[in-house]
C-alpha positions in Angstrom: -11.3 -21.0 30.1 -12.4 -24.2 29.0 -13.9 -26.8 31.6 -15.6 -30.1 31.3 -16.5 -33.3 32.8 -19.0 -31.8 35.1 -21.6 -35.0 35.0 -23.2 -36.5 37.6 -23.4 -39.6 35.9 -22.4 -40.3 32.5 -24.8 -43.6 31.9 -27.2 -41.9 30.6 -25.4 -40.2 27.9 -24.3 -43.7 27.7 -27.7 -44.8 27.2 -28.0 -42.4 24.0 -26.5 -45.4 21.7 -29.6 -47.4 22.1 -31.8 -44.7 21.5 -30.3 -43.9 18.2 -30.6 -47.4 17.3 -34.3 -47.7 17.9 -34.5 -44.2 16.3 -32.9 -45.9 13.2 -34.7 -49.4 13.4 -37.9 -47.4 12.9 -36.9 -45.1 9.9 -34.7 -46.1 7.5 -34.4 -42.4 6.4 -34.3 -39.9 9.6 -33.0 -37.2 8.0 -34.7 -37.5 4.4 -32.6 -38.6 1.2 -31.6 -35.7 0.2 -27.6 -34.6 1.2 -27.3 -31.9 3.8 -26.2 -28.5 2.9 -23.0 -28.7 4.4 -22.2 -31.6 2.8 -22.7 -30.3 0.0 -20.4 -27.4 0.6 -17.6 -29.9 2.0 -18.1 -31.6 -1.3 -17.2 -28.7 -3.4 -14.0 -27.5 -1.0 -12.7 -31.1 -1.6 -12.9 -31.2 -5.2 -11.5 -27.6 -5.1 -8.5 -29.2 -2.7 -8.1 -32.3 -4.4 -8.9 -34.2 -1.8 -10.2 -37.5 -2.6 -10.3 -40.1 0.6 -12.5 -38.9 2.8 -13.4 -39.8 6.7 -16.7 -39.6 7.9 -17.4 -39.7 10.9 -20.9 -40.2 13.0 -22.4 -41.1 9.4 -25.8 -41.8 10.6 -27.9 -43.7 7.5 -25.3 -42.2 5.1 -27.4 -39.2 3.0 -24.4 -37.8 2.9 -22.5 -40.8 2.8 -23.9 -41.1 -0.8 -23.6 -38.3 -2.0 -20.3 -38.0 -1.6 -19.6 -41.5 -3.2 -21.9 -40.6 -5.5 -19.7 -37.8 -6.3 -16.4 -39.7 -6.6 -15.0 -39.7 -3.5 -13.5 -42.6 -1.7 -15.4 -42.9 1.6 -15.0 -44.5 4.9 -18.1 -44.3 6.3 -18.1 -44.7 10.7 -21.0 -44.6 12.8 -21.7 -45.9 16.3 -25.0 -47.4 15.5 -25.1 -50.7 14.1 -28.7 -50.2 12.4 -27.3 -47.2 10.9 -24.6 -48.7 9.5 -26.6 -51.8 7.9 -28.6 -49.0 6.0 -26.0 -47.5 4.6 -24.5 -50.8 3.4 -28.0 -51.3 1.6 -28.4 -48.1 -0.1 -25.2 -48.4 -1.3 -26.1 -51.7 -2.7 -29.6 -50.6 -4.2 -27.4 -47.2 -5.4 -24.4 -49.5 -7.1 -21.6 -47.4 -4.7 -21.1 -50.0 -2.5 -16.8 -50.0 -4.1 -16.7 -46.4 -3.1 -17.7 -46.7 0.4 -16.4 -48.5 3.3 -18.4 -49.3 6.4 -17.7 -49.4 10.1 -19.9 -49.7 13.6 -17.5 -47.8 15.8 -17.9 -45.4 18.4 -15.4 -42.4 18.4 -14.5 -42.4 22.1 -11.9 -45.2 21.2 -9.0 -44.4 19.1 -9.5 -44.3 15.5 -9.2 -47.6 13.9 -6.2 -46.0 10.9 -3.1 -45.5 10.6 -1.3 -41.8 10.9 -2.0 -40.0 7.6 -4.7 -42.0 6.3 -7.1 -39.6 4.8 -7.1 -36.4 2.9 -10.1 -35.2 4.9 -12.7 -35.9 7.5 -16.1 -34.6 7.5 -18.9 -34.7 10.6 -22.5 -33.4 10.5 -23.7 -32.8 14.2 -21.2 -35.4 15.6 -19.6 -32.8 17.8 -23.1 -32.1 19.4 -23.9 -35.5 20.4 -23.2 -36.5 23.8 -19.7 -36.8 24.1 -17.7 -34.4 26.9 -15.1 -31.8 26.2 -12.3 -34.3 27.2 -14.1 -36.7 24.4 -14.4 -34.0 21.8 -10.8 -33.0 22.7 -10.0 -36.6 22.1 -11.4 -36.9 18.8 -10.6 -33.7 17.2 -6.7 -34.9 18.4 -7.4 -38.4 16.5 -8.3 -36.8 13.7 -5.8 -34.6 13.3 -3.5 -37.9 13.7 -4.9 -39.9 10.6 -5.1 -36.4 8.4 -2.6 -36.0 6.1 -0.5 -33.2 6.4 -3.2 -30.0 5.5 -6.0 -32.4 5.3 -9.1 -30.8 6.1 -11.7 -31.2 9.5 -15.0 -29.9 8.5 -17.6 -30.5 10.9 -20.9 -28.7 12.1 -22.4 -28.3 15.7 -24.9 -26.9 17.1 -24.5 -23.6 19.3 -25.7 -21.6 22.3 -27.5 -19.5 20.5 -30.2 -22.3 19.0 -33.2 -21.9 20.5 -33.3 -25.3 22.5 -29.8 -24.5 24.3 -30.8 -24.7 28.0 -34.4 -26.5 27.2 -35.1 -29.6 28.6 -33.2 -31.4 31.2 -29.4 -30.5 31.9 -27.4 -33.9 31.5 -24.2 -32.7 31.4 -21.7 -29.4 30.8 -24.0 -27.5 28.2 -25.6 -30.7 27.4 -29.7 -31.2 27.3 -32.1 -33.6 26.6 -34.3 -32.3 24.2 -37.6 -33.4 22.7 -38.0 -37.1 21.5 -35.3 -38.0 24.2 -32.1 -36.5 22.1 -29.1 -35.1 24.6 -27.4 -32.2 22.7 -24.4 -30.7 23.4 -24.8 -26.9 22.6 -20.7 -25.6 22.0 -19.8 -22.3 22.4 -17.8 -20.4 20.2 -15.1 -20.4 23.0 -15.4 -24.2 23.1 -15.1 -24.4 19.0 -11.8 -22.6 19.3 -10.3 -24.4 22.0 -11.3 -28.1 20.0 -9.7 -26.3 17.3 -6.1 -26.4 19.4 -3.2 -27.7 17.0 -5.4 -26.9 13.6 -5.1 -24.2 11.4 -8.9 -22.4 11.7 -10.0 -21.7 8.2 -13.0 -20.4 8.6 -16.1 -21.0 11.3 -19.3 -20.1 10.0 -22.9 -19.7 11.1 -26.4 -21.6 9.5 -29.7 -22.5 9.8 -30.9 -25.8 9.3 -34.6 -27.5 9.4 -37.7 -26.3 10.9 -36.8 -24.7 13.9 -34.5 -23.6 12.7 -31.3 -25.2 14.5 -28.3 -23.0 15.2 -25.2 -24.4 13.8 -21.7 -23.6 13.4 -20.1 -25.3 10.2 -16.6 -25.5 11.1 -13.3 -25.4 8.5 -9.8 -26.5 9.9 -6.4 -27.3 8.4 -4.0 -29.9 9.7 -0.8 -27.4 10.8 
């Protein structure tokens, strides 16, 4: 069974907006220039699917933003920090992509600004493991689903409980931690995975490594039923 909502006080996973913008004001490139792996392998099930309008959400300073515009793919690029989103606008300007990708500052506990059937598929790197609660993720993963069209894709990645910072830290929140350089992580189970996965066919959910500790991640695959 499934339970969430267990915070004290939900401020200071509030809090975690700011962070990300001073995070952002003071590196244009967090996460290096180079696309992620699993944006890469998104990439290639799209173009395999035919699937060509693409929703990304928690886009960060847009690596793989880029790269998918790079690629051909019309993107519509959201992210909840505004920094963030003013250096993906520039890249795409210095990278002459700026027609293939549209920007928003939004955060993903509201209702997605689009209407039903909008996109052929939305991608998420490490969205699912910021702080947002079950209810939240339940939320989104339902909002998605909504602006899908029908068997658009849901690809996201999270990290898990068996990365070695799950349980580090301070506990915030359900299976949520602050971590080192002030990050709160929310670590999903398997279990979890499945139960956000409610309503979606599951095409496949599959485990990685990624950067230098390594982190534990599941990249998740899902169809719109």
């Amino acid at each position: 069974m499934v339970q969430g909502d267990s915070c004290i006080d939900k401020t200071i996973l509030r809090k975690q907006q700011d962070h990300w913008e001073n995070v952002f004001s003071n590196n244009n490139a967090k996460f290096g220039e180079k696309p992620s792996l699993p944006a890469q392998w998104a990439a290639e099930t799209f173009r395999k699917e035919g699937k060509a309008k693409i929703l990304e959400l928690g886009a960060g300073q847009g690596r793989d933003t880029l790269f998918f515009a790079g690629n051909g793919f019309e993107v519509y690029s959201l992210d909840y920090s505004k920094k963030g989103i003013q250096v993906i606008e520039q890249k795409a300007r210095e990278n002459g992509l700026s027609e293939h990708i549209t920007t928003l500052q939004y955060d993903v506990r509201k209702p997605l600004p689009f209407e039903d059937e909008t996109f052929d598929a939305c991608y998420s790197h490490m969205l699912y493991c910021m702080p947002l609660t079950i209810s939240e993720l339940e939320s989104v993963s339902k909002e998605i689903k909504r602006v899908l069209k029908p068997g658009g894709l849901n690809i996201f990645t999270t990290r898990h409980t068996g990365d070695s910072q799950y349980r580090l830290g301070i506990h915030r929140c359900e299976d949520m931690w602050e971590i080192e350089g002030g990050f709160i992580v929310h670590f999903l189970s398997k279990e979890k995975i499945e139960h956000l996965s409610e309503g979606y066919d599951i095409i496949d959910i599959k485990e990685f490594d990624e950067g230098p500790l390594p982190r534990k991640l599941f990249m998740v695959s899902l169809r719109k039923s």
